[in-house]
C-alpha positions in Angstrom: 0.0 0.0 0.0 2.9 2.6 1.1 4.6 1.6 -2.6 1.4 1.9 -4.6 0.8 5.6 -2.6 4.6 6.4 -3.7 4.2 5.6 -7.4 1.1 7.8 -7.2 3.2 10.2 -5.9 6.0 10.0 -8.5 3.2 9.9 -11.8 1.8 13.2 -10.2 5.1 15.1 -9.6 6.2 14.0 -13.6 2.7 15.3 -14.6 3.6 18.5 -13.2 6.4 19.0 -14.1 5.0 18.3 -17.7 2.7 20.9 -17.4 5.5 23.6 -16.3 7.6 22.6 -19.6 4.7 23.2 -21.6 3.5 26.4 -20.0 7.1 27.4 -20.3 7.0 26.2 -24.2 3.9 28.1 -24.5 5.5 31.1 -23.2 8.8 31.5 -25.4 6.5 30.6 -28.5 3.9 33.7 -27.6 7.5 35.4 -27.3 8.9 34.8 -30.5 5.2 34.9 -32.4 5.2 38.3 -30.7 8.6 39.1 -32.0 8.0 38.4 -35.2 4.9 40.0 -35.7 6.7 43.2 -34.4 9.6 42.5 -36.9 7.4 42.2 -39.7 5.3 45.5 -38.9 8.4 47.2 -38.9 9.7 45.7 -42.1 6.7 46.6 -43.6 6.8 50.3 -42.3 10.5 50.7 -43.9 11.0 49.9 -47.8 11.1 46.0 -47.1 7.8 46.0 -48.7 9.1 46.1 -52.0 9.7 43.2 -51.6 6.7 41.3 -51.1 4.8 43.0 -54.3 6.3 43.8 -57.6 3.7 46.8 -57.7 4.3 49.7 -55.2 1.6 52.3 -55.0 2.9 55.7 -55.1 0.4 57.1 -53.5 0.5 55.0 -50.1 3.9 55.1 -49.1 5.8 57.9 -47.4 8.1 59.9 -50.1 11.8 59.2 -49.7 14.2 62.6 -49.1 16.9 62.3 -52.0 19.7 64.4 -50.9 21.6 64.8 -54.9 20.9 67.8 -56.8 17.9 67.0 -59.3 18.0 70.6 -60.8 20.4 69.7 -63.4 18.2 67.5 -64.6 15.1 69.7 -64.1 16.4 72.0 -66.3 16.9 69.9 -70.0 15.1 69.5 -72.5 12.9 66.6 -73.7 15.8 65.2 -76.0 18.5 65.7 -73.1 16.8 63.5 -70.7 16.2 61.1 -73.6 19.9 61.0 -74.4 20.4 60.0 -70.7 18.2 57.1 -70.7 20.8 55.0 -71.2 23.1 56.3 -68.3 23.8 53.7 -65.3 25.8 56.2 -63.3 24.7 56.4 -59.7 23.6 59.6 -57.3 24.9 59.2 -53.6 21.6 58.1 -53.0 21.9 55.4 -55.0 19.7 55.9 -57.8 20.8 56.0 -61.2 20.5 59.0 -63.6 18.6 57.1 -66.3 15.9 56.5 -63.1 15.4 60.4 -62.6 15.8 61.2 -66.0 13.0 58.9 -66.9 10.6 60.4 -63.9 11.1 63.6 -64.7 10.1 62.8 -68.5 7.4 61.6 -66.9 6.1 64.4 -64.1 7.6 67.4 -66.7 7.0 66.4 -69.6 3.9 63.6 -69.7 6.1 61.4 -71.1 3.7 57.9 -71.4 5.8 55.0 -69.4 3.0 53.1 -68.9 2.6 52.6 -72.7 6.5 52.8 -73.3 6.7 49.9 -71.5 3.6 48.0 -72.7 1.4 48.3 -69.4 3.6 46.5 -67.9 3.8 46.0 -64.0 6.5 47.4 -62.1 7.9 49.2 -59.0 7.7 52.7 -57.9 9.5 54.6 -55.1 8.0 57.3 -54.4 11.0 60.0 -53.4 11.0 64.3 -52.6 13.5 66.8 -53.5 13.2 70.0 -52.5 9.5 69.9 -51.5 8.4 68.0 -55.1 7.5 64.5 -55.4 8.8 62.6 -57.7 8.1 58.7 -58.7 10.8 56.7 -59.4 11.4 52.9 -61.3 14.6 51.8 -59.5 14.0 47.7 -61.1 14.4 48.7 -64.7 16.5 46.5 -66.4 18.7 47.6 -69.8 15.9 45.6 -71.4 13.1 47.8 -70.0 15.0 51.0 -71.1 15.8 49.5 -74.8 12.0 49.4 -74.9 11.6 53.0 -74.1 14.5 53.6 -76.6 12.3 52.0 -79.4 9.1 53.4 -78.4 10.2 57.2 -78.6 11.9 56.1 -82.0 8.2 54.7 -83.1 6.0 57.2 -81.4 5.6 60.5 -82.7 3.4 61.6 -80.2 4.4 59.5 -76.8 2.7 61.5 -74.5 0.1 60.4 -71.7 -3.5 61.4 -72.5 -3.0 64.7 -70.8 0.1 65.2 -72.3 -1.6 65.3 -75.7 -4.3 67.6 -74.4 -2.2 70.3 -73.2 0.0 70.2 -76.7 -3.8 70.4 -78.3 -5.0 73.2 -76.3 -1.3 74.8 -77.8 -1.4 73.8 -80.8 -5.3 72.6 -82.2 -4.8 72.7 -85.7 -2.1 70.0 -85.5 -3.6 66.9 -87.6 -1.5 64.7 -85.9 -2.0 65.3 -82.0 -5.9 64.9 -82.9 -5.3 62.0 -84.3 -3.4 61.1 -81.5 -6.0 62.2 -79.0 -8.8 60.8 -80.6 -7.5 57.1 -80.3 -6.9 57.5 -76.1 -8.9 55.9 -73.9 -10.9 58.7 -72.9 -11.9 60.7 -76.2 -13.0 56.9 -77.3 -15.4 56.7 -74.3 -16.6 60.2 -75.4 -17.3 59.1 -79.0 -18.9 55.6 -77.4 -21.2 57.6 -75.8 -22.3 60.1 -78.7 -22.2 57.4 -81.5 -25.3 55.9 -80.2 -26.9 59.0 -81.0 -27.6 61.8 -83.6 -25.3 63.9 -81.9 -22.1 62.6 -83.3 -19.4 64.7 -85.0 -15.8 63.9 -84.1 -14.1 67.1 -84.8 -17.2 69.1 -82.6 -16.5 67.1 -79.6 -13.2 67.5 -80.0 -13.6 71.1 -79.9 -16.2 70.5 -77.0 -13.3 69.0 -75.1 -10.8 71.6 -75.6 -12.6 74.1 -74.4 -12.3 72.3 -70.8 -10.4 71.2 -68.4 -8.9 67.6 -68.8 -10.0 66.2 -65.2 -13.7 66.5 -66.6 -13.3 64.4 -69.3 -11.0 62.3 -66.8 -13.9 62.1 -64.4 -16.2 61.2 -67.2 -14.1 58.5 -68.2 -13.6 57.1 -64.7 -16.9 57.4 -64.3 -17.8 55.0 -67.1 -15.1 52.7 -66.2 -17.0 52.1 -62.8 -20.3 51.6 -64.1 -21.0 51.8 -68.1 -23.7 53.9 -69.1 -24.7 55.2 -72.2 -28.2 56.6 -71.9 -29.5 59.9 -72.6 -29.3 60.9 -69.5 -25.8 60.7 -69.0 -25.5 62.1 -72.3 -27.6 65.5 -71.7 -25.6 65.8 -68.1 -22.4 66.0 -69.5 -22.6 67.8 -72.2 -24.8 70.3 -69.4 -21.1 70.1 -67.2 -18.9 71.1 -70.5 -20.9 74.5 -70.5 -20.8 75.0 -66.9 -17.0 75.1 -68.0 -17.6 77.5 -70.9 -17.6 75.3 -73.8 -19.3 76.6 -76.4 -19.3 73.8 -78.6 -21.4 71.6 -75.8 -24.3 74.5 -76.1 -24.4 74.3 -79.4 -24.7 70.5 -79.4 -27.2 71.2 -77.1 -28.9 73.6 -78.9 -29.1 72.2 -81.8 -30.4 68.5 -81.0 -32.3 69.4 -77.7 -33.7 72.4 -76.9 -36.3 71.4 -74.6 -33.4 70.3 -72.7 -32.1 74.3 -72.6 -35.5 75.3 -71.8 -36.9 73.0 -69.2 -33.6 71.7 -67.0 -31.2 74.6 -66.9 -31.4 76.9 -64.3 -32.1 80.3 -64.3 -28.7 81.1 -64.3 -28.2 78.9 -67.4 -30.5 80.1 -69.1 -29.0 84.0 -68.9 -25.7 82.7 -69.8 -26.6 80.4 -72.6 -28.4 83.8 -73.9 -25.2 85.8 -73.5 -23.0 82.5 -74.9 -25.6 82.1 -78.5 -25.8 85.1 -80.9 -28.3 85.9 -83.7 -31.4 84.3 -84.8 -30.0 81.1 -82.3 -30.6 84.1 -79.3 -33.8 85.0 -80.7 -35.0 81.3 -81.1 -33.9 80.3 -77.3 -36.0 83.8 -76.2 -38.8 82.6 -77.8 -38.6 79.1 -76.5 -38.1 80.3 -73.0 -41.1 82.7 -73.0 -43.4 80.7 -74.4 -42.4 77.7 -71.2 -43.6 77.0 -68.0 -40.4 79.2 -66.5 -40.9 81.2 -64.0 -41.7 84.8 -64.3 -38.7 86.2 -63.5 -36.8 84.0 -66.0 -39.4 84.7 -68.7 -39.4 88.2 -68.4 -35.5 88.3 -68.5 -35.5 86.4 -72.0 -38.1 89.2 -73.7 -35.7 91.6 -72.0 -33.0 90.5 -74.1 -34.9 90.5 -77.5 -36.1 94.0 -76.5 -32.3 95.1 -75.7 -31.5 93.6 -79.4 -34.6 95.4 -80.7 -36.6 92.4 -81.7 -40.5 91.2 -80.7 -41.0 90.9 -77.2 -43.1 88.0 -76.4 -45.9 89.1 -73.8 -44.5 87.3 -70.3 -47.2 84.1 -69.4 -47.4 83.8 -66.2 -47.5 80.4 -64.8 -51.1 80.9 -62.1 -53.0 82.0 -66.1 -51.2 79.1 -68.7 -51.0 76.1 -65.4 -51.4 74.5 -62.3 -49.1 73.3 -59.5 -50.1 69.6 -57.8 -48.1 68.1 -55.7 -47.4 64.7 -56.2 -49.1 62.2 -53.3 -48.3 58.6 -52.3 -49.8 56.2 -54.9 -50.3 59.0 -57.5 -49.7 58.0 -61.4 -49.3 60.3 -64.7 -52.5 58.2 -65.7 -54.3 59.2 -62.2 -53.3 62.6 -62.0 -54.0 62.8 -65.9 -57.9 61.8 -65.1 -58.3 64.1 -62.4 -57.1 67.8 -64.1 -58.8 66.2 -67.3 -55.3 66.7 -69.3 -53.6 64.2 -71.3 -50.5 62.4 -69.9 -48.3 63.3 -72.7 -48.9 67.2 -72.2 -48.0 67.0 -68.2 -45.0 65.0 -69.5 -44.2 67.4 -72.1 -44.9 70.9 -69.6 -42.6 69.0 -66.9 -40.1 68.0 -69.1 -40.0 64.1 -67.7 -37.9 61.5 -68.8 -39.9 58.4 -67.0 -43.0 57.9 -65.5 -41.9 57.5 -62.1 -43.1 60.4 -59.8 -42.0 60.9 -56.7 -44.4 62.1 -54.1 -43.6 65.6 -53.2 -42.4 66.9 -56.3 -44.2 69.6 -58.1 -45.7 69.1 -61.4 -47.1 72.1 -63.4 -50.7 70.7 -64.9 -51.7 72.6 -68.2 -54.9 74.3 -68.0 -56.8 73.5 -70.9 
């Protein structure tokens, strides 16, 4: 009995001391895990990321200070930096000329690298000199650089999209650089959109895009790239945002192949500066147009104003309480419903209001013709 209770006594001292080795494993293993998690955050916080992706983003890393003297290189030409492509010389910081040379081509002169090098993926450092960012492709290989070589022999134009849109805007009779623009990206998602209707002429959106900034077209092109959509709609509110920028070729277009669309969505502010924008019997016509709508007063006595300032007929001002009603659209009400009870056809309330679907929303105003 006393042997059986010291055996018992033995299998429980090795069981705890099996537990304290394993507690104790448990321990250096949290320990090292702990370590290396650390480690790794920190690696990943300095430029040991580059390692784990062959695409950097620019744009979410911290820019490296370069400490050598970029504004020789600032200061050449197109061709200079060209010529230097081919230069392996390091800076102290350890980049090579033919790196910078090829990022300032790049941020300077719009020089496209993406197409130079045939969309290919690749790294970029993201670096700062003297307050400017630059981005840089330290992995290049001589093989990557014979490719640029070739490309700026082949390209006449080897610009980015916005490169060839500023040299445009410079220079717009150049046959060439609209050829050149019309086959990017974004004039093609232009054209995509205006081929599918009647308003289609290549050289009048061209001229429509000119006469803008770049990032609109950009966003438009984003835009579309996110979710394609080539209605009417779309249509009518772009070519709406090109005239908000000044373009005159976007009111014409609008002019021209909807002019209900003038009359009934613009604003009142618009509508006076599509006035002062058009000239001639195109004035006269939009006056006309807007005094004869369901504008408001103000509006409508503004456009007579300006045929009486050019000495034409003055439309007598219609006031909206003598040619139409205002309802105010209720839960459950229909075009057909609302038709039925003011006794007026559904295509004339769609016409007055200017609708582009039969979905009404309850609380929005309709104007109701009275008849």
């Amino acid at each position: 009995m006393h042997e059986k209770k010291k055996g018992m006594k033995r299998d429980f001292s090795f069981i705890q001391k099996g537990k304290k080795r394993l507690f104790k494993a448990l321990l250096a293993s949290l320990f090292v895990n702990i370590s290396l998690i650390i480690l790794g955050v920190y690696f990943y916080q300095t430029e040991g990321y580059f390692l784990l992706s062959n695409i950097a983003s620019p744009d979410k890393k911290q820019a490296v200070e370069v400490s050598y003297d970029l504004s020789s290189l600032e200061g050449k030409s197109f061709g200079e930096l060209l010529s230097l492509l081919h230069n392996k010389e390091r800076c102290i910081d350890g980049y090579e000329i033919r790196a910078l040379a090829l990022s300032i081509l790049g941020e300077k002169y719009d020089f496209h690298i993406q197409k130079a090098l045939n969309q290919e993926s690749f790294e970029k450092r993201l670096v700062r000199w003297n307050g400017k960012a630059y981005t840089l492709c330290p992995t290049l290989s001589d093989t990557h650089y014979d490719r640029v070589a070739r490309f700026v022999e082949k390209e006449a134009y080897p610009f980015t999209p916005h490169g060839l849109f500023c040299r445009l805007q410079q220079n717009p009779s150049d046959k060439g650089l609209r050829a050149a623009f019309s086959l990017t990206d974004e004039f093609m998602a232009l054209e995509d959109l205006f081929l599918r209707s009647k308003i289609f002429c290549r050289d009048k959106l061209l001229e429509m895009v000119l006469q803008a900034d770049f990032a609109l077209l950009q966003d438009f092109f984003s835009a579309q790239k996110r979710a394609y959509d080539p209605s009417s709609k779309v249509r009518r509110k772009l070519l709406q945002q090109f005239f908000a920028a000044s373009s005159k070729e976007a009111l014409d277009l609008l002019y021209r192949y909807d002019k209900s669309y003038i009359v009934h969505s613009f604003s009142d502010r618009e509508i006076e500066k599509a006035l002062t924008m058009l000239g001639g019997d195109e004035k006269e016509d939009l006056c006309l147009l807007v005094g004869r709508s369901q504008r408001d007063y103000a509006t409508v006595c503004y456009a007579n104003n300006v045929l009486k300032c050019d000495k034409r007929a003055i439309v007598p001002p219609i006031k909206k309480e003598e040619s139409s009603k205002v309802y105010i659209v209720q839960n459950g009400d229909s075009l057909w419903r609302i038709s039925k009870k003011f006794g007026v056809a559904v295509d004339a309330i769609v016409n007055v209001n200017h609708l582009e679907s039969n979905h009404l929303k309850p609380g929005k105003a309709l104007h109701i013709p009275v008849i």
